[in-house]
N, C-alpha and C positions, 0 to 999 in steps of 0.2 A: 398814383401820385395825385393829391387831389389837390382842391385853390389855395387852400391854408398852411399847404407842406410850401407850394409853390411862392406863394408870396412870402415865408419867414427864408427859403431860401435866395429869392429878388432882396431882400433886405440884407441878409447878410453878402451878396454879391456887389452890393452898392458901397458896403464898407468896406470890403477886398477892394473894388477899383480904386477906393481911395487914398488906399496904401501908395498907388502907381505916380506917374506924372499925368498918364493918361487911359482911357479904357483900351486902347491896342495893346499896352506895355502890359496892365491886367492882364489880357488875354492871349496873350506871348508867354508868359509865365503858366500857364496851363496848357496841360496837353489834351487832343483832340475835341478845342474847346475854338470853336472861331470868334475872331472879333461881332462878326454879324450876330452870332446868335448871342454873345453876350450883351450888345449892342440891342436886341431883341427881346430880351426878358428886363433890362432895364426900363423899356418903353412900354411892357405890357403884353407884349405882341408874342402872345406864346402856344397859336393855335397850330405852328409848327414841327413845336420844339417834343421830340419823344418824352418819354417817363427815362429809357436809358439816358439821357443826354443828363437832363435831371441829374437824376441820380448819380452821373460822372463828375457832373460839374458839382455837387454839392461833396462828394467826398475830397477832391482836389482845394474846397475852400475851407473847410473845417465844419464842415455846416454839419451838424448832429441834432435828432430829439431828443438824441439824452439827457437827463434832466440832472446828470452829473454838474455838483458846483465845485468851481477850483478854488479851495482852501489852500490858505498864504501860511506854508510850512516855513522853515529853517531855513531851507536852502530855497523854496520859492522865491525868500525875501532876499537871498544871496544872491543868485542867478539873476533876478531883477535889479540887483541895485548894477551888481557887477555890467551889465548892458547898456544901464543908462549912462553907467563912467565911460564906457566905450564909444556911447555915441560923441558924450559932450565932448571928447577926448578929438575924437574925428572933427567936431566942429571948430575947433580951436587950431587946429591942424598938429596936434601932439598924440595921432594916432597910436594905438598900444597893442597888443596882444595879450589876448585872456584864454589859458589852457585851463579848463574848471571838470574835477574827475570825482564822480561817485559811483557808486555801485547802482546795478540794473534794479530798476522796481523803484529809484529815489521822485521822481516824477523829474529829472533834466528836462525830457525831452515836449515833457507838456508843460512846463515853465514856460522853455525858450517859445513854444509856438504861442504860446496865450501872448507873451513882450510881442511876438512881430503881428499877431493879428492888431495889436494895438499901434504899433506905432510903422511912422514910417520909413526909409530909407533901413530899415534895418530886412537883410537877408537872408535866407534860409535855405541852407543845403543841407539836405538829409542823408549822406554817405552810405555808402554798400561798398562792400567786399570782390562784386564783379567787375568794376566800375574800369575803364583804362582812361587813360590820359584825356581822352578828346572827350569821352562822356562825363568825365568829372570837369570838365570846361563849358560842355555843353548845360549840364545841370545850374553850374553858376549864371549861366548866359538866360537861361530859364529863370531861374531866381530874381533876375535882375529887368527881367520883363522885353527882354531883348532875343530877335529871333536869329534863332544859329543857323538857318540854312546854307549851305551850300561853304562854308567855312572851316578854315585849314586851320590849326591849330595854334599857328602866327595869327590868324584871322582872329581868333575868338581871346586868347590872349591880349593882344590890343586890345580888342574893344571893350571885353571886362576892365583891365586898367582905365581906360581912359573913362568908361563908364560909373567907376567905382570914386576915381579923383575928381571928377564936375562935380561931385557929390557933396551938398552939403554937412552931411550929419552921418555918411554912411557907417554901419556894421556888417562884414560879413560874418555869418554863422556860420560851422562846419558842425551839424549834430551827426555824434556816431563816428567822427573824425578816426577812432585807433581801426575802423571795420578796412580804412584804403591798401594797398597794396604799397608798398617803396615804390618804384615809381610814378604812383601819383603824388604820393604824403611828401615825393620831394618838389612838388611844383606848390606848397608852401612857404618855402625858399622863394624861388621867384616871386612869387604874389608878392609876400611882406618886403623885398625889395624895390619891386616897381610901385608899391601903393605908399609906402613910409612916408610922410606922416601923416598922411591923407586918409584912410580909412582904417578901421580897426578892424583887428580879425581875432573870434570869438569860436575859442576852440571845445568842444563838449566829449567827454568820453568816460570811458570806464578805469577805474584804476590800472588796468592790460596799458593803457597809452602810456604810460609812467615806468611802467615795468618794461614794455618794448621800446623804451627811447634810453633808458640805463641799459640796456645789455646792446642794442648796438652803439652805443659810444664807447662800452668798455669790450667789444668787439671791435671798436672804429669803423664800423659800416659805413660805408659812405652817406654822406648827408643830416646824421642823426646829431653831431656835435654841432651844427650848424641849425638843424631844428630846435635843438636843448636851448643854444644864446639867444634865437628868436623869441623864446617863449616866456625869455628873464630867468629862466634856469631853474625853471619851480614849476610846478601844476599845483592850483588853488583847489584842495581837497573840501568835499562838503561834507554836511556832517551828518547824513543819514535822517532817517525817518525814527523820532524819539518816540515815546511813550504819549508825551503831550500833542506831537504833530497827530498825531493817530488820534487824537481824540477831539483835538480840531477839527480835524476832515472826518468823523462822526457826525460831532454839532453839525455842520453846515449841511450835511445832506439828512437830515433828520433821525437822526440815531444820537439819541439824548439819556435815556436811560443807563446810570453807571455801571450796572449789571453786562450792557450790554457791549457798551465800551469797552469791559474790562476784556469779555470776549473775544473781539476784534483785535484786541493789544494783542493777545494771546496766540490768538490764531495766524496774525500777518507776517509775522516772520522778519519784520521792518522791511515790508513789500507793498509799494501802493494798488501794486494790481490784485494784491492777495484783500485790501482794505478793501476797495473797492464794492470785489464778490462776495463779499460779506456782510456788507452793512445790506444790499442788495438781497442780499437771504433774509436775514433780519429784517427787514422792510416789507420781503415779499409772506415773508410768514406771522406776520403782526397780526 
């Protein structure tokens, strides 16, 4: 890890704090990341800090050399607009819920992070499949730059509400929201009860959230017709990665040749991970 990796990562650390109210709340939001040592690379003071810590702290902030640019697709411009209605939505105090579902490979999930690196009060949970009740409270409690120690699940509960309602402008995000298990995806319910109309909650998934909320309602599962009315009774479908999006995010990363674009159309399957490793081939074999 040399001075040059060190300071573009001190730069982008300084824009992460600024998300916060404060560099503790920053540094509560990341895991095995002390306030000191973040408190320490903003000052300069980095003749203690490992190449590991580094390198923790920069995957935890987004911090990359990849010299990948994010071209403003279809649904880039969807997912971004739909956020900022959410926030204004929370400022006003006429909070809403946004269930927003496309297929894997659309770029959701690097939308939604590029909105929260940029702005503030907006929060981001990134969902898993193993998750149980207290860790998916704990995670928001993370998100929210607030430390979970030693707290019961009334503990942490409260304190997201109450944390989420002082809020100005807040969005919670769920990315990956259909990966929860029922009884976490039912503490949904509660949230958008205790936070109405105070903060907005911004749900991200695969077409699977749509399909497993129709079949336990027409099951009557418990909780699923009660999730359905939360969410306005619709999930906002996007619209995939077209021919033209694919050749957008060509131009911007230097793949301009039509020959070659036509290629990439070809080959991506309307997969941005599949775009991606392509123009990257193409680039690397120019």
């Amino acid at each position: 890890m040399n001075d040059i990796q060190k300071t573009k990562i001190t730069t982008r650390v300084r824009e992460y704090c600024d998300r916060y109210e404060s560099q503790n709340r920053a540094a509560n939001s990341l895991s095995g990341v002390s306030a000191a040592t973040v408190s320490q690379i903003l000052n300069g003071k980095w003749e203690l800090i490992t190449d590991e810590m580094w390198r923790k702290l920069a995957a935890q902030i987004g911090f990359s050399e990849d010299d990948w640019v994010m071209a403003e697709t279809r649904d880039f411009k969807v997912i971004t607009a739909l956020l900022c209605e959410a926030q204004e939505l929370s400022a006003m105090r006429r909070a809403d819920v946004f269930a927003v579902t496309g297929d894997a490979g659309t770029g959701k999930s690097a939308a939604v992070q590029h909105y929260v690196n940029g702005h503030r009060q907006a929060y981001l949970v990134k969902c898993s499949d193993f998750w149980t009740r207290k860790i998916f409270l704990q995670k928001i409690m993370s998100a929210l730059g607030r430390d979970a120690s030693g707290m019961t699940i009334s503990d942490l509960m409260e304190t997201i509400v109450s944390t989420l309602k002082s809020a100005e402008r807040p969005v919670l995000i769920l990315d990956e929201v259909d990966k929860l298990s029922d009884p976490v995806l039912y503490f949904f319910i509660t949230l958008y009860n205790e936070l109405e109309p105070n903060c907005s909650i911004f749900m991200c998934a695969t077409p699977y959230l749509e399909l497993r909320i129709s079949r336990g309602r027409q099951y009557n599962k418990k909780g699923y017709n009660e999730i359905y009315s939360r969410m306005g009774r619709k999930c906002i479908s996007l619209y995939g990665l077209s021919k033209k999006d694919v050749a957008v995010v060509c131009m911007q990363n230097g793949v301009t040749r039509q020959a070659d674009i036509d290629s990439v159309v070809e080959d991506c399957d309307s997969d941005l991970r599949r775009v991606k490793r392509k123009v990257y081939s193409l680039k690397k074999n120019a």
